[in-house]
C-alpha positions as CSV (number, residue, x, y, z in Angstrom):
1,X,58.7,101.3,35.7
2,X,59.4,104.1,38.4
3,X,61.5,105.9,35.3
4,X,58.5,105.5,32.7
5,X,56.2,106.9,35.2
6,X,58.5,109.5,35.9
7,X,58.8,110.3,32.0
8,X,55.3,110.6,32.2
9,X,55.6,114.0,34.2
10,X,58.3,114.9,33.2
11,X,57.8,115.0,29.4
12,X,54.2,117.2,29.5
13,X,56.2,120.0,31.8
14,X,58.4,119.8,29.0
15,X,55.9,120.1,26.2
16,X,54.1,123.3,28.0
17,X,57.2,125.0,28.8
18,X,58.1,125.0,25.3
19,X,54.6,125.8,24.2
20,X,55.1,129.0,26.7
21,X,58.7,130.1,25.5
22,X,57.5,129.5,22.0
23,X,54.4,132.0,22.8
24,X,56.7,134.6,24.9
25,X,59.1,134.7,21.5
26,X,56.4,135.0,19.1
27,X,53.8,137.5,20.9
28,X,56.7,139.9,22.4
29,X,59.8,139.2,20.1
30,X,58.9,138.6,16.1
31,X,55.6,139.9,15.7
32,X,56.8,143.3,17.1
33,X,60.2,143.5,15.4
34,X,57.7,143.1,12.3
35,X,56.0,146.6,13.1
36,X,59.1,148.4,12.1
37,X,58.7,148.1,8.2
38,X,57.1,151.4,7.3
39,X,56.5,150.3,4.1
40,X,53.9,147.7,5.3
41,X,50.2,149.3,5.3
42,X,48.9,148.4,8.9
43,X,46.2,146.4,7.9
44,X,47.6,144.0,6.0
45,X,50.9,144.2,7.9
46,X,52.7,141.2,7.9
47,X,52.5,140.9,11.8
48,X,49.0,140.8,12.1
49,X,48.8,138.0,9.3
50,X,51.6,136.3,11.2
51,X,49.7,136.9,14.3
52,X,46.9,136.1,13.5
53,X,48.1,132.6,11.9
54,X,50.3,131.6,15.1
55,X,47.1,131.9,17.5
56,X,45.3,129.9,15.3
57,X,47.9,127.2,14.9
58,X,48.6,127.5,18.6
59,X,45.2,127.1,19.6
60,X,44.4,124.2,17.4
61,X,47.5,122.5,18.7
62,X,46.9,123.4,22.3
63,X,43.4,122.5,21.7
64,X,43.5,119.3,20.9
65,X,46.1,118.4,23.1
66,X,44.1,119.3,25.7
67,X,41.1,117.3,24.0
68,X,43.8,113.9,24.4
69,X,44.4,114.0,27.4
70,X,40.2,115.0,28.5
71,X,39.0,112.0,25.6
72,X,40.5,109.4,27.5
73,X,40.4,105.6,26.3
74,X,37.5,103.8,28.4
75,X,38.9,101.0,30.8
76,X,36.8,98.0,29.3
77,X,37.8,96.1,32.0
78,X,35.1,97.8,34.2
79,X,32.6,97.1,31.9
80,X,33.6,93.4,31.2
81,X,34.5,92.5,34.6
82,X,38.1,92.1,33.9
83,X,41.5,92.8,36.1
84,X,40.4,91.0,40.0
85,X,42.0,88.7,41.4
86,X,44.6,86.9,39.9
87,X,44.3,88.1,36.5
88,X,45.7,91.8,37.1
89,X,48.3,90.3,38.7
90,X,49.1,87.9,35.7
91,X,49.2,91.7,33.5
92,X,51.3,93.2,35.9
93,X,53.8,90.8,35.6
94,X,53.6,90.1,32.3
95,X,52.6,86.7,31.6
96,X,49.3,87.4,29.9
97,X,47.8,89.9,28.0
98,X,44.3,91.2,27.7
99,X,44.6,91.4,23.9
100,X,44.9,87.4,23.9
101,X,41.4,86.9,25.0
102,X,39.8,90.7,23.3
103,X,40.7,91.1,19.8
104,X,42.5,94.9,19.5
105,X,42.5,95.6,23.5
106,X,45.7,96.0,25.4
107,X,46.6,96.8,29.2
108,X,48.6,99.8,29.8
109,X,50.8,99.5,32.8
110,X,51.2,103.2,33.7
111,X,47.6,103.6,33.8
112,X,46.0,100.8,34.8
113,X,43.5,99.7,32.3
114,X,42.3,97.7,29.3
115,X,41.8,100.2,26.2
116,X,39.9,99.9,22.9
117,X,42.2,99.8,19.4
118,X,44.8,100.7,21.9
119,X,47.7,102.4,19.7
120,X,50.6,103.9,22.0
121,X,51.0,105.6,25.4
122,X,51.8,108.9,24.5
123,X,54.5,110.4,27.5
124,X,54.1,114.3,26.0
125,X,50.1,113.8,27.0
126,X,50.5,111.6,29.7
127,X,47.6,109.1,28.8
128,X,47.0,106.4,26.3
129,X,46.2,107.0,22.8
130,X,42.9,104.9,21.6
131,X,39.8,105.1,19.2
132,X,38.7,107.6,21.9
133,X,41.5,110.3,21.2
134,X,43.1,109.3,17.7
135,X,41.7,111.8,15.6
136,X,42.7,114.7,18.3
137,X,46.0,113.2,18.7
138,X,46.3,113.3,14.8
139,X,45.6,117.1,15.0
140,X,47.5,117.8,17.8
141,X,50.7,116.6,15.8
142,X,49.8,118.0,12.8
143,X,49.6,121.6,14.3
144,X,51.9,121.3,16.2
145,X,54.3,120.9,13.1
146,X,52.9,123.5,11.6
147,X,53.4,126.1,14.8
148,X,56.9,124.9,14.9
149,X,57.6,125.7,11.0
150,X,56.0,128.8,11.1
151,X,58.1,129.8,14.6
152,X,61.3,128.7,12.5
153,X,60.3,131.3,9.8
154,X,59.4,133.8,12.1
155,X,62.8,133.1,14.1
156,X,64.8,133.0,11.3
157,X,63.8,136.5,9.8
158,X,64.0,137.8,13.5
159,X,67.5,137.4,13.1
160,X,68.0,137.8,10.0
161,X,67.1,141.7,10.8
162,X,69.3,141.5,13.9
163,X,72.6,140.0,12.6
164,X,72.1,141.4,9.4
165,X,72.7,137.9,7.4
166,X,70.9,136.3,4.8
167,X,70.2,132.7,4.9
168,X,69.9,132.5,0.8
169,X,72.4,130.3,1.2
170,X,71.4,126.6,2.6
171,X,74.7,126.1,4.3
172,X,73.6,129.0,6.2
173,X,71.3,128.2,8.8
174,X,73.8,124.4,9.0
175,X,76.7,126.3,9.7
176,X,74.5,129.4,11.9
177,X,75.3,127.5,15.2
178,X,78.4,126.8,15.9
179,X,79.2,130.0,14.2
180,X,76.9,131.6,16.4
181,X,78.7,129.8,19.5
182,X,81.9,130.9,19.1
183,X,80.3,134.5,18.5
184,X,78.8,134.2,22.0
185,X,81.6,133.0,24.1
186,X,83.9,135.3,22.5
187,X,81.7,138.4,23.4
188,X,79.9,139.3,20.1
189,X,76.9,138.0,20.3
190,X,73.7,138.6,22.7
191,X,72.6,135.9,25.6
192,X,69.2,136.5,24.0
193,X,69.9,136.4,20.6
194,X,72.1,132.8,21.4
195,X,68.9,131.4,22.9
196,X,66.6,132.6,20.0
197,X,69.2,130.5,17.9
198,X,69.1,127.8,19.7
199,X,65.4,127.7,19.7
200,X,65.3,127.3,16.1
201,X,67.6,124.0,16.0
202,X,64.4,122.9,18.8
203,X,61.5,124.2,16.6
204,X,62.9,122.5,13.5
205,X,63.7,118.8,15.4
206,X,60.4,119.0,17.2
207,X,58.7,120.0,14.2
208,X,60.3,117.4,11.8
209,X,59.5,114.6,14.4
210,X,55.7,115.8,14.7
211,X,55.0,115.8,11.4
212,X,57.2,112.3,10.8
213,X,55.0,110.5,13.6
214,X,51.8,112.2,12.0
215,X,52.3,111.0,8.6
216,X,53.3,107.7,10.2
217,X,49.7,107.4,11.9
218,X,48.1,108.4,8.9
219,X,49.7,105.3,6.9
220,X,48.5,102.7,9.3
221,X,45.0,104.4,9.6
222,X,44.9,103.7,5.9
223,X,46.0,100.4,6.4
224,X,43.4,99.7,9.6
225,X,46.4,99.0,11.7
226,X,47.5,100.2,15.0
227,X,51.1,100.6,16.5
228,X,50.6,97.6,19.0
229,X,49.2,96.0,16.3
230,X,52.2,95.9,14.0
231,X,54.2,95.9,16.7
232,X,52.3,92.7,17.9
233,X,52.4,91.1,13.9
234,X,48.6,90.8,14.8
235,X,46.6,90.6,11.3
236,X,43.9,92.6,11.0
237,X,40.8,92.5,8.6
238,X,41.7,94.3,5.4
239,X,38.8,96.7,4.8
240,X,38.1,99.9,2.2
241,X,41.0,102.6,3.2
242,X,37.3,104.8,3.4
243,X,36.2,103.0,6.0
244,X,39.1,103.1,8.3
245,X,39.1,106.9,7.6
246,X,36.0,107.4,8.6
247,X,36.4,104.7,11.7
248,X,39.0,107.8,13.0
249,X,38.2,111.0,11.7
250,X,34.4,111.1,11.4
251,X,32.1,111.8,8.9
252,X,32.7,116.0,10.4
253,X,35.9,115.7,9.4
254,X,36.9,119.4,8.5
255,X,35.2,120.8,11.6
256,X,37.8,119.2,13.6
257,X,40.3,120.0,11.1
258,X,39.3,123.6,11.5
259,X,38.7,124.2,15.1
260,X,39.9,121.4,17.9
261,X,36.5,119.5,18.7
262,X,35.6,115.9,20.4
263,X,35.3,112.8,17.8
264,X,31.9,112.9,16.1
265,X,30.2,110.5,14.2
266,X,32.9,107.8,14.2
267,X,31.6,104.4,13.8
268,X,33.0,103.3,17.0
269,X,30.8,105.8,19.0
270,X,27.5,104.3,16.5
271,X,28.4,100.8,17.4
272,X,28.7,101.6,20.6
273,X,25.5,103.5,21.5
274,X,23.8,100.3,19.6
């Protein structure tokens, strides 16, 4: 338990330190090596397109990151006078679960309390994903796939330019690291251009594992399911795959796609306020 919890600190510093390198490289490195093509007219340079299509990748995926961790699942155990006494400390240890006696409720252990359609607890954001934060959590992966892709073609043509290679060839970028090793511990090549390198082996693993997970959720959305859920083998009522869109997303759907806004309009929230 004291190593999960520790995860749980340990992994969002990670996230936002990233996020920060990954915003140091793009504002100061790429987008002003882009400048130097004269043939570019400054208007439609390709920096301020690229620039202009990082911040808005960046800030949806900040955004609703941020939107996760501030849309927390509600602790129904408050409301349903649940967790005194004896029963918190038969979750604590184990021997019975919440979810027996609420259909699609679980207790989370690192923190503390009985969630609605409880899904997963996310250690990147620290807190629990529910009906609450699943459509911002869905976001937040999908953009941050996207940043991560469009870092990985910014990095690449960075150094490109710099090392004067072409990666035409797919074996290129496979074999670009422990060529570019040898390179650097032999003299050749920069500190900074090693860790620009190395960055794109992390934008392409974090950015093929967002985008894995996101399609992932998507699938049991369609299906009405949760992770605990299948996890569980718990059966749940097959329903219209419209439905259980709607049920996550909301009928605003492409605001939030657009811009990194609270859940509107989902059904949970209209049953709720009945």
């Amino acid at each position: 338990m004291l190593v999960l919890k520790l995860l749980n600190v340990v992994a969002p510093a990670y996230f936002l330190c990233i996020s920060l390198v990954t915003f140091v490289l793009q504002i100061f490195v790429f987008i002003p090596s882009m400048f130097r093509d004269p043939s570019t007219t400054p208007l439609f340079s390709p920096a301020l397109l690229h620039g202009a299509l990082f911040l808005f990748l960046s800030a949806n995926a900040l955004g609703n990151y941020v939107l996760v961790i501030q849309s927390s699942p509600e602790d129904l155990g408050k409301d349903l006078n649940l967790g005194k006494g004896a029963e918190v400390a038969d979750w604590l240890d184990g021997s019975r679960s919440p979810g027996s006696a609420l259909p699609s409720t679980h207790f989370c252990r690192l923190c503390a309390r009985v969630t609605q359609r409880h899904d997963h607890h996310c250690f990147f954001t620290g807190n629990c994903i529910g009906s609450r934060n699943m459509r911002n959590f869905i976001m937040f992966c999908l953009y941050t796939s996207l940043a991560c892709l469009d870092s990985l073609v910014a990095g690449m043509a960075y150094i490109s330019a710099t090392l004067s290679m072409s990666f035409a060839d797919p074996l290129a970028f496979l074999t670009l690291l422990p060529h570019s090793i040898s390179q650097f511990f032999s003299g050749a090549l920069l500190s900074s251009e090693m860790f620009v390198i190395l960055m794109l082996y992390l934008w392409l693993g974090i950015g093929l594992a967002c985008a894995g997970f996101c399609c992932h959720q998507m699938l049991l959305i369609l299906r009405g399911q949760t992770r605990y859920q299948v996890r569980k083998g718990m059966v749940v009522r097959a329903r219209p795959w419209r439905e259980n869109l709607q049920e996550v997303f909301g009928k605003k759907w492409l605001l939030g796609l657009l811009i990194p806004v609270l859940n509107v309009e989902s059904n949970y929230r209209r049953q709720k306020e009945k």
